[in-house]
C-alpha beads as a LAMMPS data file, in Angstrom:
LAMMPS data file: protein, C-alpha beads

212 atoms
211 bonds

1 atom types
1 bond types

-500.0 500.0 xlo xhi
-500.0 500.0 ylo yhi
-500.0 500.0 zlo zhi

Masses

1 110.0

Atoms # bond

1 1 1 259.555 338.820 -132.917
2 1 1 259.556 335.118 -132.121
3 1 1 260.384 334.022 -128.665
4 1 1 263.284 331.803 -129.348
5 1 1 264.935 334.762 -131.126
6 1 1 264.066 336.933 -128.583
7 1 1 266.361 335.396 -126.045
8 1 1 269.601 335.399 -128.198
9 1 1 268.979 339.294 -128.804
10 1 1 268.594 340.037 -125.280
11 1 1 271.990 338.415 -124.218
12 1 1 273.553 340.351 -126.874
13 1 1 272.293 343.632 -126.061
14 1 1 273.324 342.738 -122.226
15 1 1 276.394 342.071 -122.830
16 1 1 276.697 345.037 -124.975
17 1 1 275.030 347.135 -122.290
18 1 1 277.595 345.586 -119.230
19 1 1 280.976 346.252 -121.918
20 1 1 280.072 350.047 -122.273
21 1 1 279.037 350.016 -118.610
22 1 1 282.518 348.801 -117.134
23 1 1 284.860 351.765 -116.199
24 1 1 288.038 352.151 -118.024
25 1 1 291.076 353.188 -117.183
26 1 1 290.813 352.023 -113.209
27 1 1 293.238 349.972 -112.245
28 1 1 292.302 346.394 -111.442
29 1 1 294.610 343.887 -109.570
30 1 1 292.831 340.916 -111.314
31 1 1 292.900 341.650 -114.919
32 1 1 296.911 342.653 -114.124
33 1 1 300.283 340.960 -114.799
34 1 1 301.784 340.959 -111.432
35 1 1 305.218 339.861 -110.157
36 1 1 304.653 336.448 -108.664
37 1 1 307.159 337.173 -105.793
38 1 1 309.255 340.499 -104.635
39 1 1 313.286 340.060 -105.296
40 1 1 315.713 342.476 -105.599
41 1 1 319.513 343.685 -105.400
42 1 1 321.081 346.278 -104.642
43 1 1 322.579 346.374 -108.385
44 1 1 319.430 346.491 -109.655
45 1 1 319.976 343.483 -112.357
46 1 1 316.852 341.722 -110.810
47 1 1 313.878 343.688 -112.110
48 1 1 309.998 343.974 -110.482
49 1 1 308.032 343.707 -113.485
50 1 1 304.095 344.575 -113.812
51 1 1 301.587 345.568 -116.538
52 1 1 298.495 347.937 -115.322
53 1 1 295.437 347.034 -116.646
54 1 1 291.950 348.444 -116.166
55 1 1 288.947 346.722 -114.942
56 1 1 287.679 346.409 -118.791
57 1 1 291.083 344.449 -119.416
58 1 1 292.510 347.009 -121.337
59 1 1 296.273 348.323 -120.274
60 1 1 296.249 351.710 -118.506
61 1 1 299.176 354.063 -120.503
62 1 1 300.687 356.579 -118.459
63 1 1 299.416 354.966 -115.022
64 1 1 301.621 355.676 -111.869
65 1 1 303.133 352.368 -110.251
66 1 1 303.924 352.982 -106.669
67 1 1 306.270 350.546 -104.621
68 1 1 305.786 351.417 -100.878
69 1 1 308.293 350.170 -98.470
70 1 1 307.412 351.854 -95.851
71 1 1 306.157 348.516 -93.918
72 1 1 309.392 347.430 -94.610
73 1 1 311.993 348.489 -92.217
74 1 1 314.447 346.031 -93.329
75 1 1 314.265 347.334 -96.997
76 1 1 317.933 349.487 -98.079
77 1 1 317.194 351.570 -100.875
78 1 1 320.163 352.534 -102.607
79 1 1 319.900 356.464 -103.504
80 1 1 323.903 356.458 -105.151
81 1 1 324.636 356.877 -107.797
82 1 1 322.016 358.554 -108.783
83 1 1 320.443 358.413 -112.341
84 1 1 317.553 355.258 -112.050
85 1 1 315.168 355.384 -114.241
86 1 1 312.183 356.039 -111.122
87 1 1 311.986 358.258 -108.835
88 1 1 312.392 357.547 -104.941
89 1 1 311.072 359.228 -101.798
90 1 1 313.032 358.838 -99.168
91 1 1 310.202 360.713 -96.231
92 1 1 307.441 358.183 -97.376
93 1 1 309.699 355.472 -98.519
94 1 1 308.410 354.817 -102.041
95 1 1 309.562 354.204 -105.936
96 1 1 307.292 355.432 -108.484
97 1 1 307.134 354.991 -112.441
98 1 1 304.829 355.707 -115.036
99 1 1 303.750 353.313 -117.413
100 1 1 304.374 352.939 -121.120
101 1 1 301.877 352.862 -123.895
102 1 1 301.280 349.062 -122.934
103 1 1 300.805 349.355 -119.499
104 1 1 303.953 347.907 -118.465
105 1 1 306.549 349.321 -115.971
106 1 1 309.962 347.445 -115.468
107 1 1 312.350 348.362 -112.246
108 1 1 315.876 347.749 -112.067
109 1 1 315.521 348.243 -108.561
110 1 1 318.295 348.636 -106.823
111 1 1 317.062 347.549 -103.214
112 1 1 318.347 345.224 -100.899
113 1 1 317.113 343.765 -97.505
114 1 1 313.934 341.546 -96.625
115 1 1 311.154 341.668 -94.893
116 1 1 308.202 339.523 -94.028
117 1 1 304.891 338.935 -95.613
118 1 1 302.575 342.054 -96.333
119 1 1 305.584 344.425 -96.002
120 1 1 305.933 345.604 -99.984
121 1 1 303.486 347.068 -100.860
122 1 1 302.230 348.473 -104.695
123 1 1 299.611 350.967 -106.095
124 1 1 298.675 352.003 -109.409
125 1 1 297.261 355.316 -109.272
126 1 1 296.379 355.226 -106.201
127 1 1 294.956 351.456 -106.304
128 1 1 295.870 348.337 -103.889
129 1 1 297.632 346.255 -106.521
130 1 1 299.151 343.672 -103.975
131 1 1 301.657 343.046 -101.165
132 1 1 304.607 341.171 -101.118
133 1 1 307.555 339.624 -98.873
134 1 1 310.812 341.311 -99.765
135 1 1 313.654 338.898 -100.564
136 1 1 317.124 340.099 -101.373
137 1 1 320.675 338.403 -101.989
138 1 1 321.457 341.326 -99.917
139 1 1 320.732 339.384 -96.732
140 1 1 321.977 341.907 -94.112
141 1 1 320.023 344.678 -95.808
142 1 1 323.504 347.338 -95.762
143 1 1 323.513 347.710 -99.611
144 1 1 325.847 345.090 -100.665
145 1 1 326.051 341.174 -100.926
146 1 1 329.683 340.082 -99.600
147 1 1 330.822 336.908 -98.062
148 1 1 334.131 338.004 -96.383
149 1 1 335.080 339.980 -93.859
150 1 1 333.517 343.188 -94.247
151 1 1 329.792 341.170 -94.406
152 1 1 328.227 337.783 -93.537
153 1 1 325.482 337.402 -96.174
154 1 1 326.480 334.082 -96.972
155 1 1 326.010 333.048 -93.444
156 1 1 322.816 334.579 -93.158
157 1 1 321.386 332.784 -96.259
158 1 1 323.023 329.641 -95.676
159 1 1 320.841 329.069 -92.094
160 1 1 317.551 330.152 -94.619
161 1 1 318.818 326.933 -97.339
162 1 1 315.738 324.383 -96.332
163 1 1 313.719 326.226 -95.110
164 1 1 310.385 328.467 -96.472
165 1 1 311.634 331.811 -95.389
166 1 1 310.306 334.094 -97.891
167 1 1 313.775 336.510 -97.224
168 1 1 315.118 334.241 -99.469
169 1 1 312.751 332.947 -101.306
170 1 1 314.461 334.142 -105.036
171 1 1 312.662 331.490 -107.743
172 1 1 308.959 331.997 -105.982
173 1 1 308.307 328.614 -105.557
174 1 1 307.716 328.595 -101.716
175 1 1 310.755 327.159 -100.747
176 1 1 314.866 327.980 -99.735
177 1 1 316.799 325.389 -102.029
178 1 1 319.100 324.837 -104.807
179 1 1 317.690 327.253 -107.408
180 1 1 317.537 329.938 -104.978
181 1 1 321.427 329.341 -103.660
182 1 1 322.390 329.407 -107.398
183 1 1 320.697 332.904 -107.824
184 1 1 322.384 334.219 -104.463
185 1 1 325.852 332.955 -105.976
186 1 1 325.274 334.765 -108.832
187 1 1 324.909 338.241 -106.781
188 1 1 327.720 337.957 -104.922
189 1 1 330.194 341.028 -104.146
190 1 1 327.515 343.303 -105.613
191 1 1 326.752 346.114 -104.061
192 1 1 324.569 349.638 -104.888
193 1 1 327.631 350.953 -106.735
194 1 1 328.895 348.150 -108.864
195 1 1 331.053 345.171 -107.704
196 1 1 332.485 344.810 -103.904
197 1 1 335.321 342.895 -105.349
198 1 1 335.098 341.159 -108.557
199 1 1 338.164 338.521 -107.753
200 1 1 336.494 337.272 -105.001
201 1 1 333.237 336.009 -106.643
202 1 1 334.831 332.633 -105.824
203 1 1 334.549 332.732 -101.728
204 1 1 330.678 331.640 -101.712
205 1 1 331.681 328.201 -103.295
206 1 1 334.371 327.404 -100.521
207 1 1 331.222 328.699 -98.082
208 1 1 328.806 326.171 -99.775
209 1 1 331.225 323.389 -99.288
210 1 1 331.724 324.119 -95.638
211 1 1 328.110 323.822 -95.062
212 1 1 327.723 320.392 -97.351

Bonds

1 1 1 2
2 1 2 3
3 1 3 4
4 1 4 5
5 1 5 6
6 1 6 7
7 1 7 8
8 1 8 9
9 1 9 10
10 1 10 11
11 1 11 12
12 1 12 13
13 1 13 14
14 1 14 15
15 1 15 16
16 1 16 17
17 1 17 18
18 1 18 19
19 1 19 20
20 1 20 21
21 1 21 22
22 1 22 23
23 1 23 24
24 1 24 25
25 1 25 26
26 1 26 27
27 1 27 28
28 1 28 29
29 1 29 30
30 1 30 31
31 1 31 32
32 1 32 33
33 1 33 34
34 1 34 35
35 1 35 36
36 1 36 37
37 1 37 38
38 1 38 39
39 1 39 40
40 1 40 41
41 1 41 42
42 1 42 43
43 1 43 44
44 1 44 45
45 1 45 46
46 1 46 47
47 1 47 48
48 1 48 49
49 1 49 50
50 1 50 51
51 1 51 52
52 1 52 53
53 1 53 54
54 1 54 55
55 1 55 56
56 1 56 57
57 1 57 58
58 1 58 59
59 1 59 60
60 1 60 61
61 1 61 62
62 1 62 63
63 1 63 64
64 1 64 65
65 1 65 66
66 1 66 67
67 1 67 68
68 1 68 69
69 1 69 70
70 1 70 71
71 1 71 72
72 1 72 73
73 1 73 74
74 1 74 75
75 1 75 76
76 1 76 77
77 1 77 78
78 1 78 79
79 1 79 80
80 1 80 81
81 1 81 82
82 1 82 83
83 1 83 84
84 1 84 85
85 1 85 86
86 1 86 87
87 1 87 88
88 1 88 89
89 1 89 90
90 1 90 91
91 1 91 92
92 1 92 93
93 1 93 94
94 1 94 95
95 1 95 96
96 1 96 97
97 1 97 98
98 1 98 99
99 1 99 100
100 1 100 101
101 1 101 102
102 1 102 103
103 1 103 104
104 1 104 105
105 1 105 106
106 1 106 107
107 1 107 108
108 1 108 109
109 1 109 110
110 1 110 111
111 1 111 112
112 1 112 113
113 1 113 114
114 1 114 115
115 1 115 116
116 1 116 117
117 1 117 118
118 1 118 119
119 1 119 120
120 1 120 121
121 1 121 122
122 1 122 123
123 1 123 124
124 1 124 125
125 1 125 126
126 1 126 127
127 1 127 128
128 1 128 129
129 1 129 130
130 1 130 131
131 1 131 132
132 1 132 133
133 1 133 134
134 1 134 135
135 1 135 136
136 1 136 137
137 1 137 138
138 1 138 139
139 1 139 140
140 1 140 141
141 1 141 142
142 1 142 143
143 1 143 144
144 1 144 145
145 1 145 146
146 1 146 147
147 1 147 148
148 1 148 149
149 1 149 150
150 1 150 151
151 1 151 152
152 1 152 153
153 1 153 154
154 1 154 155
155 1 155 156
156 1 156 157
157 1 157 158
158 1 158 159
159 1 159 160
160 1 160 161
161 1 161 162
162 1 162 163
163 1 163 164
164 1 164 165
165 1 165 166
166 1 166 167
167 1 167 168
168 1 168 169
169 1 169 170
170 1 170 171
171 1 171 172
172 1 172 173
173 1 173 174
174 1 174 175
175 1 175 176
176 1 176 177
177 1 177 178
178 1 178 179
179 1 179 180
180 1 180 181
181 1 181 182
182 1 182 183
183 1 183 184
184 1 184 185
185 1 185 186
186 1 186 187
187 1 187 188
188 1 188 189
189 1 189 190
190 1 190 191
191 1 191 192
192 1 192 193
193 1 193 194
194 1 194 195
195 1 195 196
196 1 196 197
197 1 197 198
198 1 198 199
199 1 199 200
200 1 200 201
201 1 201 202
202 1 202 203
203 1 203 204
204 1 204 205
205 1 205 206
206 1 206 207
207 1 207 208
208 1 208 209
209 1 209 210
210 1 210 211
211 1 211 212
């Protein structure tokens, strides 16, 4: 065979020989769609998103997504009612779900609380996927979002507006600002069971005026 066709070959039967060679079905962080920031509340209408993928870039069906918050003392994870769609520990402090045929896992968590860099943590089967902050409307971490007198999230996020605290951090851009008071607003008087007090979704607007 001539040389110059020789080299052409070669490549192709390497790259032939590395495809069949990678392992499938492992996990890989890299090849993965993972949430670009952690933020929940406890009415579980702000969902984690991820889709597993193996280190041949193929999605892994069926593959066990574990969220461990047990780094994350602050985290309240709302057990009631029951009837979520994964399944929480409450000894090692962790959510599990199982993938669909794509890969993909989607959690209405229902979670409130925050925590600091490194404190979330998620596995897929039993792989380090990546860590996380954990950023909640629920600011005081008790399972509900209120700004009157049973609760002072409002207050609590209003001293964050400005700043880079990843506690309330909501939008993933790095930052505590508009975007991410507008998503706290929208939270407000929910709780683990439904709404606090659904007249009162008004009383964070009088709050953001005070603090203008």
């Amino acid at each position: 065979m001539h040389l110059r066709a020789r080299a052409p070959l070669a490549a192709l039967l390497f790259l032939a020989a590395s495809s069949a060679a990678a392992p499938t079905g492992v996990p890989s962080a890299f090849n993965s769609t993972l949430p670009a920031c952690f933020a929940t509340c406890p009415f579980g209408d702000m969902h984690i998103v991820m889709v597993v993928r193996d280190l041949a870039n193929n999605p892994v069906a069926g593959s066990t997504v574990v969220l461990d918050f047990s780094g994350c003392p602050g985290a309240f994870v709302c057990t009631f009612p029951p009837g979520d769609p994964y399944v929480y520990d409450a000894p090692s402090r962790t959510v599990r779900m199982v993938a669909d045929a794509a890969g993909r896992v989607d959690f209405p968590l229902r979670v409130g609380g925050g925590c600091g860099a490194g404190g979330v943590r998620i596995f897929a089967d039993g792989v380090f996927m990546a860590s996380y902050a954990l950023a909640s409307p629920d600011q005081t971490g008790n399972g509900m979002v209120v700004c009157f007198a049973i609760d002072n999230d409002c207050d609590v996020f209003a001293s964050k507006l400005g700043g880079t605290g990843p506690t309330a951090d909501f939008d993933c851009d790095g930052d505590v600002d508009a975007m991410d008071q507008s998503t706290f607003d929208q939270h407000v008087s929910q709780a683990c069971e439904g709404y606090v007090d659904p007249a009162r979704r008004d009383t964070w607007g009088r709050v953001k005026s005070f603090y203008r």
